[in-house]
N, C-alpha and C positions, 0 to 999 in steps of 0.2 A: 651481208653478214653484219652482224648487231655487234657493236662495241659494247666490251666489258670493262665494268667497274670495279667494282665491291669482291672481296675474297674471302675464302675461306681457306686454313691452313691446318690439318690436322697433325701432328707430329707427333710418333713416340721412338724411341730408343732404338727401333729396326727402320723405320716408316713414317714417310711424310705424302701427302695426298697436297695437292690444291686445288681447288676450283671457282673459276672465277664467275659472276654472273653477271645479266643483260641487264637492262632497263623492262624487256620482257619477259625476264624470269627464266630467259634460255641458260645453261650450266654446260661450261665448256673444263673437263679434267685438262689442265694443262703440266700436274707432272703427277707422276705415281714413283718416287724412288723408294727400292731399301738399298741402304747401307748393310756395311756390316754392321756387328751388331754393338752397340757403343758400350764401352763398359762404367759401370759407376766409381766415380772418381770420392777419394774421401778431403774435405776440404782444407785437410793440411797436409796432403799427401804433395809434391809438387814431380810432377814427372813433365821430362821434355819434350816426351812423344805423344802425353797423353790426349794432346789439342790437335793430333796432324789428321786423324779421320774423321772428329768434330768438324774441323772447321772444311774438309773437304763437303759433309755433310749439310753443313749449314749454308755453304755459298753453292751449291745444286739448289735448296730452296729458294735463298735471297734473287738469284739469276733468273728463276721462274716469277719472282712476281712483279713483274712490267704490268700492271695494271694503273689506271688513275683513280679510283678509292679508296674506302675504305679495308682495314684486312680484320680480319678472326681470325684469335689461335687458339685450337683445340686442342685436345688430347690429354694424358693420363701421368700422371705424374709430376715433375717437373723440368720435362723437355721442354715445355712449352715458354716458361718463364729462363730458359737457359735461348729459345732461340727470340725471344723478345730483347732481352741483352743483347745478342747479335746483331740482330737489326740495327738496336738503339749508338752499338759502335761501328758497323759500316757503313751505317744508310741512315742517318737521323731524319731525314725530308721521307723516308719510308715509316720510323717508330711514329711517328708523328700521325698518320693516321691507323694507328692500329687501335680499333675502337672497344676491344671488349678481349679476356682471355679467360676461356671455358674449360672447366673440365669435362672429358668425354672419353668413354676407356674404351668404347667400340669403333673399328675403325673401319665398319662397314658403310658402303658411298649415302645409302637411304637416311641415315640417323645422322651421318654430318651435316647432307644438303635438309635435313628437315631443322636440326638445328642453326643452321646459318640461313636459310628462310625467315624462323620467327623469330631468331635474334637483330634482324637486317630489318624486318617491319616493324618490330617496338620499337625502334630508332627508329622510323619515318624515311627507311630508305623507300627504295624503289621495285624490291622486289614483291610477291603476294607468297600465300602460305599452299600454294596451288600441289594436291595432291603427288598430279603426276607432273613429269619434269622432261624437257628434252635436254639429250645429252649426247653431248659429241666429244672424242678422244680425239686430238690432234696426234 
């Protein structure tokens, strides 16, 4: 089995995908959650509750990404820059390589991993832009 590095993290307001890759381009799904479905908060609104299915949210993803690379965060909106916060306050040794955050509003697996392919090679990582892809669900 090939050790993974590099990630990719898509996340919108129902839905977080991860997928980590090889040195050989192998893509392993290591989580697919929905949640329920977060609602949008107004930023002077302050409720007590409003953080309790967030943050269950957010630490389902953070707990999946045991990898030693770099990470991508994609998706639509501004979930993405709400779990980059996250990270940057429970895991700073984690924000610390999160190398790029994408917009991407489809959250079908083909358009993530083609996006985190040629995002990962114009960085000089180690992945190729290799059409087809193996892919295993743990």
């Amino acid at each position: 089995m090939s050790e993974y590095y590099d990630a990719i993290v898509f996340i919108d307001r129902r839905l977080a995908k991860i997928f980590h890759f090889s040195a050989r381009d192998e893509v392993k799904l290591v989580l697919t959650h929905t949640g329920a479905h977060r609602a949008h908060h107004a930023a002077d609104h302050e409720d007590a509750t409003k953080h309790a299915g967030d943050d269950e949210f957010m630490q389902t993803i953070l707990g999946a990404l045991g990898h030693e690379g770099f990470t991508l965060i994609v998706g639509p909106g501004n979930s993405k820059f709400e779990l980059q916060t996250y990270i940057a306050r429970k895991r700073p040794d984690l924000a610390a390589r999160i190398t790029g955050i994408e917009t991407l509003s489809d959250p079908q697996d083909g358009g993530i991993l083609a996006l985190a392919r040629e995002f990962f090679r114009k960085r000089g990582h180690r992945h190729t832009v290799a059409p087809e892809f193996s892919f295993r669900q743990n």
